[in-house]
N, C-alpha and C positions, 0 to 999 in steps of 0.2 A: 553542459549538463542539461540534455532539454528534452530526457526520456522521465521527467516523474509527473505529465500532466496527468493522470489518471490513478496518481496517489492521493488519500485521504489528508489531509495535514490542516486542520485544524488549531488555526493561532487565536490568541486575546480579540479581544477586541480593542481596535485602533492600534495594533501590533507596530505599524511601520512606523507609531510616535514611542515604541519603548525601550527600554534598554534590556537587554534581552541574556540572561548567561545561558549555556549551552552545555551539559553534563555530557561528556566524550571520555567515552571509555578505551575507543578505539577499536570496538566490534564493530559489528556488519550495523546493527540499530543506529546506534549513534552518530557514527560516523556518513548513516545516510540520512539523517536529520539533519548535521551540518550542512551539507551540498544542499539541502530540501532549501534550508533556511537561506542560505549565500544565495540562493537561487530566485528567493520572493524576495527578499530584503535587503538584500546587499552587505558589506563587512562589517560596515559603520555601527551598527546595532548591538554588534553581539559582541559574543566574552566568553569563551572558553573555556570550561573546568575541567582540569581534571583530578584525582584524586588517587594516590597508588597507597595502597592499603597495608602494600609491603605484609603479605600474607602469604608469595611466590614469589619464587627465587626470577621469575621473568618479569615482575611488575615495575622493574626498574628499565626493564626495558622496552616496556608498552609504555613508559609516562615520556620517553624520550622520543619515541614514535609519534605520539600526539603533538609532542610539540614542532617537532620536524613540517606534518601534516598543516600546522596552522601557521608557520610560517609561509611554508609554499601558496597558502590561499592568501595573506594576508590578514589573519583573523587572530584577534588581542589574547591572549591566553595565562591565566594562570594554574599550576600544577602546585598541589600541596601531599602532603605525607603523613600516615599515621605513625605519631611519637609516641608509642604507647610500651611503656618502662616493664607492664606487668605480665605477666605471663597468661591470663585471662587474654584471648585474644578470640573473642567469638564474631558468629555475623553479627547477632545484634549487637555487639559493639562498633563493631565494622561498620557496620551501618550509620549510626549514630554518628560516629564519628566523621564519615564524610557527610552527612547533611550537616553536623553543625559546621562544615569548611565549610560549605554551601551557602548556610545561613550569614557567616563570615563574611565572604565574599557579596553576596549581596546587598549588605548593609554597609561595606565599605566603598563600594563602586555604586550605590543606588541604583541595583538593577530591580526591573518591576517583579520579574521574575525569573525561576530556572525552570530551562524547560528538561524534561528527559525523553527519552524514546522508548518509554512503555509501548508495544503492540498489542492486536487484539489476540497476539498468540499469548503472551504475557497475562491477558489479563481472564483466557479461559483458563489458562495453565492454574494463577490465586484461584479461581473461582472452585476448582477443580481440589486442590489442597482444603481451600476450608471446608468443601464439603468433606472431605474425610478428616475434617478434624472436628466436621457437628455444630460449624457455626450456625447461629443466628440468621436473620435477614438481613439484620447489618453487614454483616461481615459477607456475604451471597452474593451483595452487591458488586463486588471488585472492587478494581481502582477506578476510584473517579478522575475527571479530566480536569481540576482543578482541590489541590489539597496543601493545608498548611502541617509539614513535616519537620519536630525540630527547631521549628523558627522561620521554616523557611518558606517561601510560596512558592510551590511545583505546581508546574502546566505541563501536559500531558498530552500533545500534540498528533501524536500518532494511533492512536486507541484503535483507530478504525483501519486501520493497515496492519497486512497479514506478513511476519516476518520473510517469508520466500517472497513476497514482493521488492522488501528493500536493499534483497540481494540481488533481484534481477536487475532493479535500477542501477546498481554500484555497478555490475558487471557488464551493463549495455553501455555505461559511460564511462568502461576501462579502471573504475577506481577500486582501490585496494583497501582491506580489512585486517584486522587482526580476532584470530579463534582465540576464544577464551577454552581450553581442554575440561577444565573443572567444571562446567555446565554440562559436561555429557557424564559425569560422576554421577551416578544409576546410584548409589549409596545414600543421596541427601532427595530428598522429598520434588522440586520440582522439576530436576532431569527424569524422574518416574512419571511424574503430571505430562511431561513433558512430549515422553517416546509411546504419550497415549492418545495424543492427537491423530496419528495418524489411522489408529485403532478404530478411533470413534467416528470419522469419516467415511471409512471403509465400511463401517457399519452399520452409514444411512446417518449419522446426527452432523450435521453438517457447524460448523463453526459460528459460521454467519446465524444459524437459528441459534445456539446456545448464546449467541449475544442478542440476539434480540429477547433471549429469558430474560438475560442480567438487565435489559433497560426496564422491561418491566417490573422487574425486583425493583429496582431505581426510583421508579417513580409510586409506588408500593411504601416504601422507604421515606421517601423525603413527604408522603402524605404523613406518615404516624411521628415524624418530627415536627411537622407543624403543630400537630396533634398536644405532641408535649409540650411545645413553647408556649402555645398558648395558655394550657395548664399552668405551666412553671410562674408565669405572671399573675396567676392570681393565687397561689397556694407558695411561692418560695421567692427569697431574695438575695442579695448581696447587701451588709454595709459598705461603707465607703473604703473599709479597710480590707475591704475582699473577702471577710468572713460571709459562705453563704449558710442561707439556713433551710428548711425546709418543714414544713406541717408534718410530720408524723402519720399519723391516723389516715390523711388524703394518700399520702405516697403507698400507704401498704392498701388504701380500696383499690390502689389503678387496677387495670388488668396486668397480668406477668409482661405483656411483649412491654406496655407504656411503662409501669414500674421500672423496670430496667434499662429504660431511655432515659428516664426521668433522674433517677439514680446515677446515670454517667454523667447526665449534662452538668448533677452538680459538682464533678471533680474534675470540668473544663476538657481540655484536647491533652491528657498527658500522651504522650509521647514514650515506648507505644504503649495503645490504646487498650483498657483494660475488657481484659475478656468476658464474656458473655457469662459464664459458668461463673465467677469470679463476684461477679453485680448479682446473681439470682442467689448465692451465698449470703452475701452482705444482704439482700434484701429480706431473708428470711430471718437472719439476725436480727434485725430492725424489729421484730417482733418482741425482743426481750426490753424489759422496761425499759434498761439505760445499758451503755457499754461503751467501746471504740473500739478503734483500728487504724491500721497505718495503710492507706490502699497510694498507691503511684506516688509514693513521695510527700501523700499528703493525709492529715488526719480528718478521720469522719467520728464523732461523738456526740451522744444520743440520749437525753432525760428526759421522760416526762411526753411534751406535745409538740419537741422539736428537735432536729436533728441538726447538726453544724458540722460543714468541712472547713478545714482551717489549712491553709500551704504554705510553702516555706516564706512564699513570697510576704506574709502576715507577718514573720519574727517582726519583735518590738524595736528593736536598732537602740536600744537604751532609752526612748522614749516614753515607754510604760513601764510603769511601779513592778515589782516583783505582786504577785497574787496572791493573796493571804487573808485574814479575818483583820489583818491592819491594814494592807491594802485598801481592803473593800471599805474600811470608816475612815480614810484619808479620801478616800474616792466621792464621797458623799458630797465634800467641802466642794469639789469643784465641777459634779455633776449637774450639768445647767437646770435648774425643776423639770420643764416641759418632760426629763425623762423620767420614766419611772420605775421604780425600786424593782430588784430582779424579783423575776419569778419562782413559783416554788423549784419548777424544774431547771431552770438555768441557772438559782444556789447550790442544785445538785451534780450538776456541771462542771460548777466552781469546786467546787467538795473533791471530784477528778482531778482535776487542777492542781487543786493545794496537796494532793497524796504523792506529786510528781509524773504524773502520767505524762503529761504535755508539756514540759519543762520551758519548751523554745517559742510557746503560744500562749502567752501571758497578755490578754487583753480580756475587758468587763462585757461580758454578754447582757446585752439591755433587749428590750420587747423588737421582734422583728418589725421593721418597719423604722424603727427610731438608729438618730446616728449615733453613731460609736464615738466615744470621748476619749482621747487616751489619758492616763491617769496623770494628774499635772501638769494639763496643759488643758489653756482657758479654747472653748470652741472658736474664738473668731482670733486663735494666733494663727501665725503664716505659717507656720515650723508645717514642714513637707512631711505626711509618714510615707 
């Protein structure tokens, strides 16, 4: 294999010390990622996924071709399956579901990473889709070369390699692929992205420039997230128990692009990530005195000079008191002084609370900034929340 000097490949840093998984589908990308990889780093490093989605009636027999494939090189491999009982069987499920094997696999084998073989055809193909669906500068951005998906930490090795290159590789070093036919299905959104490449180059926009837009969107991008962070630490927090909170009045002065940054950052990396249109709703909301909502699995509610998102990850575990007007004077007894009594707007929080709104997020909201107690249990026990 000694025709991919003049490919792009792009690993970690200090790559040859990590343990590395390998997402192999068994197309032409992946499959020349492997050999990419055998080729810098030898067997020893890596680990093999694959994933049959059992979505076609052939995926049973692409997941025994990879393994064939990884036998003959020597290279460790595990193949897992979606068991999915329901008749809901979509991509983003699909999806989902093999990143969390992914994520599986990586936490049981202690790999640093998985890598896949996104290209930069791949990644004008996204760029190309969100722009007809009106994304943001977020989303404008593409795929970046380093993202936590699921749980899981994707490296993205190949960005800069153009998919008719990792077929010339494969084919000047005799090695064989498998067509996926469903990627030329002109029906779903980026086989259309897709048979528009060649349009746009015939037509003078060459590929290579339309990435070098996206790097500038990129660094565009990651200035107006610093932007926020910096923000975010002085106007909002987390307690200890992960409730975050946020100043009101600051989040609705931002500007719209920072407000809407700002807004996501406090409902963390759900998975996927909520849309653009979505946050500039909820943000306009934010305007009425007090309310909620359920956004990604997680609740955001709002009185007064503060707003709190609360995730699943906060339920009490039977740790904290049921929430109530007897709660709250049982709570008194073991609230250490230094904290001090709720505020107007965070009684009317409680007030949400006690109507059953948030049934499963029964914890005492105190002044942001101060820690959370849970209710019957002394500050300096050990008990784990």
């Amino acid at each position: 294999m000694a025709h991919h000097t003049q490919l792009p490949l792009h690993l970690p840093a200090k790559a040859p010390e990590l343990r590395l998984g390998v997402a192999v589908s068994g197309g032409g990308d992946s499959v020349a990622l492997l050999h990419l990889l055998l080729a810098a780093l030898g067997p020893s490093k890596l680990v093999v996924l694959h994933f049959d989605h059992r979505l076609r009636a052939e995926s049973a027999r692409e997941a025994a071709w990879v393994a064939k494939l990884c036998d003959s090189l020597g290279v460790p491999y595990h193949i897992g399956a979606w068991d999915n009982p329901s008749q809901q069987r979509t991509y983003v499920l699909a999806r989902q579901a093999r990143y969390e094997f992914f994520s599986f696999m990586q936490n049981k084998y202690w790999l640093d990473y998985i890598l896949t073989a996104h290209t930069l055809d791949d990644q004008v193909e996204t760029f190309l889709m969100r722009l007809a669906r009106g994304s943001g500068l977020k989303g404008l951005t593409g795929i970046p070369q380093h993202s936590v998906v699921f749980g899981t930490q994707v490296w993205r090795p190949l960005l800069a390699a153009r998919r008719h290159e990792l077929r010339n590789y494969l084919e000047l070093s005799e090695q064989t692929w498998l067509d996926d036919h469903s990627n030329d299905d002109t029906e779903k959104l980026r086989p259309r992205m897709r048979a528009l490449l060649p349009q746009l180059e015939a037509a003078g926009v060459a590929i290579s420039t339309i990435n070098a837009s996206l790097n500038s969107l990129k660094l565009a991008d990651s200035g107006l997230d610093n932007q926020v962070q910096r923000w975010l630490q002085k106007y909002a927090g987390q307690w200890p128990t992960g409730v975050r909170w946020v100043r009101r009045p600051d989040l609705l002065n931002l500007p719209e692009e920072l407000g809407v940054r700002a807004l996501g950052q406090l409902f963390g990396q759900p998975q996927p990530p909520i849309r653009r249109q979505r946050l500039l709703k909820l943000l306009a909301e934010l305007l009425e005195p007090s309310g909620q909502h359920t956004v990604a699995n997680q609740h955001i509610l709002w009185a007064g000079e503060y707003a709190y998102v609360l995730s699943p990850g906060n339920k009490p575990s039977g740790l904290w008191a049921q929430l109530s007007a007897k709660a709250q004077a049982q709570a008194a007894s073991v609230v250490p002084p230094k904290l001090r009594p709720l505020l107007p707007e965070q009684a009317a929080l409680l007030t949400l609370l006690e109507q059953g709104k948030l049934p499963d997020f029964t914890c005492v909201l105190h002044e942001p900034g101060l820690k959370m107690v849970p209710l019957g249990v002394q500050e300096d026990s050990d008990e784990t929340l």
